[in-house]
N, C-alpha and C positions, 0 to 999 in steps of 0.2 A: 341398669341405668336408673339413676333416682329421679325419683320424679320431683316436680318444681312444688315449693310448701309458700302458704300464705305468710307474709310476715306478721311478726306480732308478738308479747309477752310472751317468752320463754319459761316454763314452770308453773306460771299460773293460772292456778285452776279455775272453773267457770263457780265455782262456790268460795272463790277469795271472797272477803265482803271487810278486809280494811278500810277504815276508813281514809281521805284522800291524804296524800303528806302537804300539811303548810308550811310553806319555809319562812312564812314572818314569826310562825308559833316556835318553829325549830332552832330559829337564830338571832330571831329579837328579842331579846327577856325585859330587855328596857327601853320600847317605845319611846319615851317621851327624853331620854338622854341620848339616842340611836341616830347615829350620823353615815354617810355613805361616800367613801373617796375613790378615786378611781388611782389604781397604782400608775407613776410617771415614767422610770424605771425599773431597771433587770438590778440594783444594786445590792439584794437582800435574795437574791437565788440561791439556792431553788426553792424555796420557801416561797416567797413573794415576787411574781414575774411582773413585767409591765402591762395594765392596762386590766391586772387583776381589778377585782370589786372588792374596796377591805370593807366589812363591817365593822364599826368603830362604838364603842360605849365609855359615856364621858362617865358613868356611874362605877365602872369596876376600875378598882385600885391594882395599877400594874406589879404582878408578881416576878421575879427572877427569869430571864427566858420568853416573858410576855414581848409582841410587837406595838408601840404606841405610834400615835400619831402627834407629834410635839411642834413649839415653835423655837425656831432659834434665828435670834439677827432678822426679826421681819420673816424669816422663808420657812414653809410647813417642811416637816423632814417626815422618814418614818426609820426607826428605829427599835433595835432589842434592847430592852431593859438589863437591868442599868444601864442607863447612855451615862456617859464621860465630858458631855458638854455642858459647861457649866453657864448658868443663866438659862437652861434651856425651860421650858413652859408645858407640861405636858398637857393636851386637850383629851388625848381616850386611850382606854387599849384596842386593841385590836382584837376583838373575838371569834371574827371568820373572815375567811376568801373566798371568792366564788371565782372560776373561770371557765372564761367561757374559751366554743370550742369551735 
């Protein structure tokens, strides 16, 4: 019979000495251009679920395959680059998701 174990970090040893992870260091590069949407829908799954957290930066120029956050007709969209709407307004790319669980 096994007996019952404390929970707790698995593998790590009492001499780790990393230091802690930031995630504003790890996924904001651009502070002062760094915007935060909350995803509305499932329309870009499974990449992009509803109620994700995009991290949006209006400073990086959207690549081929990038997710942006654009205006079209008044209403915010999100979108993989190249979008096909024309007059559309791009505000940022997309540079992470978060979700939560």
């Amino acid at each position: 019979m096994m007996k019952p174990r404390k929970p707790g970090l698995f593998g790590v040893s009492e001499d780790f000495s990393e230091d802690f992870l930031s995630l504003d260091n790890k996924l904001i590069k651009h502070p002062e251009s760094t915007y935060f949407f909350r995803a509305s829908n499932d329309s870009l799954r499974p990449e992009i679920l509803q109620n994700d957290i995009l991290i949006v930066d209006r400073s990086r120029k959207p690549k081929q395959g990038d997710f942006v956050i654009l205006y079209h007709d008044g209403e915010r969209l999100c979108k993989r680059w190249p979008c096909e709407l024309e007059d559309a307004e791009v505000f940022g790319t997309i540079t992470a998701t978060l979700r939560e669980r």
